[in-house]
C-alpha positions as CSV (number, residue, x, y, z in Angstrom):
1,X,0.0,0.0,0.0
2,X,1.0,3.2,-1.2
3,X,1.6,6.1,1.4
4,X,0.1,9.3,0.4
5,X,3.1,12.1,-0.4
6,X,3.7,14.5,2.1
7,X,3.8,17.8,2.1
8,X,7.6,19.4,3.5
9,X,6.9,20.6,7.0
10,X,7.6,24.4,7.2
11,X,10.3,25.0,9.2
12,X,9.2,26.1,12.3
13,X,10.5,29.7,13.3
14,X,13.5,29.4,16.2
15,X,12.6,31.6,19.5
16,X,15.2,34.5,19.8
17,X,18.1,33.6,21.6
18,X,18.9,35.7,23.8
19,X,22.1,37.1,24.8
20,X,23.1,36.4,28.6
21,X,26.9,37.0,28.7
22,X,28.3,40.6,30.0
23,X,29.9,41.3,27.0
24,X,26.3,41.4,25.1
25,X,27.4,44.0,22.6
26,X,30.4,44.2,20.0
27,X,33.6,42.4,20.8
28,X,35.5,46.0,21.0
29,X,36.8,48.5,23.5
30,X,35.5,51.8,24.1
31,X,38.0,54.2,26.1
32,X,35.8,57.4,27.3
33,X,38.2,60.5,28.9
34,X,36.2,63.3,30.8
35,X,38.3,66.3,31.1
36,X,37.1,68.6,33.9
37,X,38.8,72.7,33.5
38,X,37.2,74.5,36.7
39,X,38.7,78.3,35.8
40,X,37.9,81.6,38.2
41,X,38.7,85.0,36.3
42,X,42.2,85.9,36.9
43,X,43.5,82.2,37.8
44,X,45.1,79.7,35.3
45,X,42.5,76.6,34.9
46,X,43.0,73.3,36.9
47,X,42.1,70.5,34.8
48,X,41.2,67.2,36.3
49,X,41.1,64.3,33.5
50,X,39.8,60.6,34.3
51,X,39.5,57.8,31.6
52,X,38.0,54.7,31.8
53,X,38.2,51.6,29.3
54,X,34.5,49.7,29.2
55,X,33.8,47.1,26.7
56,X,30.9,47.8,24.8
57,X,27.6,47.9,26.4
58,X,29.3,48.0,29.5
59,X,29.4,50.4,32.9
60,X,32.8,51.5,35.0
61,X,33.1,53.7,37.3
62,X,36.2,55.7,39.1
63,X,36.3,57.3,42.8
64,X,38.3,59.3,44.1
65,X,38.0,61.6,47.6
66,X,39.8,63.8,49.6
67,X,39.1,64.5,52.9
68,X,40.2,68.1,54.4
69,X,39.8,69.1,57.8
70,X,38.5,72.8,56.9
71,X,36.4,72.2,54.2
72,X,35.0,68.0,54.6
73,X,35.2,65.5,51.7
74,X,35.4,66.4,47.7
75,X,34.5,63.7,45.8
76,X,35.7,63.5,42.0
77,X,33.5,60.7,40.8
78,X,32.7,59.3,37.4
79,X,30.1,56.7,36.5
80,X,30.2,56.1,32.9
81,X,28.4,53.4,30.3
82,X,29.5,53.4,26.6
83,X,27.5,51.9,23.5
84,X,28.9,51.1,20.3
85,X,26.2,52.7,17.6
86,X,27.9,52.2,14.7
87,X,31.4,51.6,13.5
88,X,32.3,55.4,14.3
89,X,29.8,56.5,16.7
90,X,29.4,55.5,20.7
91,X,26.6,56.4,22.7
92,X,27.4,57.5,26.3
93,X,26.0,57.7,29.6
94,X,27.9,59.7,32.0
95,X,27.4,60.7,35.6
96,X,29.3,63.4,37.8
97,X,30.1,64.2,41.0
98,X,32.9,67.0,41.2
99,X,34.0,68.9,44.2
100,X,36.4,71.5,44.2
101,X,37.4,74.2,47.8
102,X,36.5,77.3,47.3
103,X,38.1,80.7,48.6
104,X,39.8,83.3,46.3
105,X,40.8,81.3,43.8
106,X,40.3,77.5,42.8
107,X,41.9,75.3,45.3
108,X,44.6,78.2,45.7
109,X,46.0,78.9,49.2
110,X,46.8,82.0,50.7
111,X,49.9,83.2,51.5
112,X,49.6,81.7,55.7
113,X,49.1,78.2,53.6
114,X,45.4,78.1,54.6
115,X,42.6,77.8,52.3
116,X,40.7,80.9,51.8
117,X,37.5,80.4,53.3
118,X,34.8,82.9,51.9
119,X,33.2,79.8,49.9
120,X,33.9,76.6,51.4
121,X,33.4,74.5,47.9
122,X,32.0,74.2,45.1
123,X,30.2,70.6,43.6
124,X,29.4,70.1,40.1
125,X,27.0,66.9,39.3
126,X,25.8,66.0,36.5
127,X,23.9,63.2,34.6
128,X,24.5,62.8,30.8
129,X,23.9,61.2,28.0
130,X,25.3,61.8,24.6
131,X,26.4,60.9,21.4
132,X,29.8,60.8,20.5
133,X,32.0,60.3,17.5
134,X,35.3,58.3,18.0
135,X,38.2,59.8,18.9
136,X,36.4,63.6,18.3
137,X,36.2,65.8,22.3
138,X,33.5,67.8,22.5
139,X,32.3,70.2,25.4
140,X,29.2,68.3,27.0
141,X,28.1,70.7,29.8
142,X,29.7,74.2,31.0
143,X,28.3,75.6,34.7
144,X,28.5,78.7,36.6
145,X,29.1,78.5,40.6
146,X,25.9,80.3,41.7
147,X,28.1,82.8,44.2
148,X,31.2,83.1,42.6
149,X,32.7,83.7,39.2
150,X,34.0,80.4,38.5
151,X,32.9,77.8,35.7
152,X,33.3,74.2,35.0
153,X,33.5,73.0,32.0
154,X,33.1,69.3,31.1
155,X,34.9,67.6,28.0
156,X,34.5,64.2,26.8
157,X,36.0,62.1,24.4
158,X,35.3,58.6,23.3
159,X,37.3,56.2,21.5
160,X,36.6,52.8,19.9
161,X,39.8,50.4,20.3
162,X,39.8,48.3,17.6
């Protein structure tokens, strides 16, 4: 007895797999600098610069603190995420926390060696996120201290390690 042909079964649609390892994204590097310049009129800049190097689609983060016995802790901390969007482009996400003394001048002492005290300090914190091409810096935020006449600016540059 003859079977009757049958028709191919269509092949049945796999389910997504899903990624579960940390390094979900491209197999590259991503190496993000933030460059922090807090300038008061009349004083040269102090730059502060930290880098960090995340593979993609991953977070790092870098602490550093002082603690000073006339004006308490300053934190310089940096939380940062970077996403590979294309083969020249990284999206980033970029939190922080800056402190700096205050006084005449920008952490600048007077001439007894003490700092001058008629602003304790001054914190900058921010929460970013931006678009970034490789290797290109470009000025993501600039603030004003509300009493005084310095500014922070904040520079960032992220580069894709092949």
């Amino acid at each position: 007895a003859a079977q009757p042909a049958q028709a191919p079964k269509a092949e049945q649609p796999q389910p997504e797999r899903r990624r579960t390892s940390i390094l979900e994204g491209q197999p590259v590097n991503v190496r993000i600098e933030i460059t922090i310049t807090d300038q008061k009129t009349d004083h040269a800049p102090i730059q502060k610069t930290v880098a960090l190097v995340l593979a993609d689609r991953t977070r790092g983060m870098v602490r550093s603190e002082v603690d000073q016995s006339d004006v308490g802790s300053m934190p310089l901390r940096v939380d940062a995420r970077a996403s590979v969007v294309d083969p020249d482009q990284v999206f980033a996400e970029i939190a922080i926390d800056y402190s700096l003394p205050g006084g005449a001048a920008a952490g600048q002492t007077s001439q007894s060696g003490t700092l001058s005290a008629y602003t304790k300090q001054t914190r900058v914190q921010e929460q970013l996120n931006t678009l970034l091409q490789s290797g290109k810096p470009i000025v993501v935020s600039e603030s004003a201290d509300p009493i005084t006449d310095r500014k922070v600016k904040v520079e960032v540059k992220a580069t894709i390690l092949r």
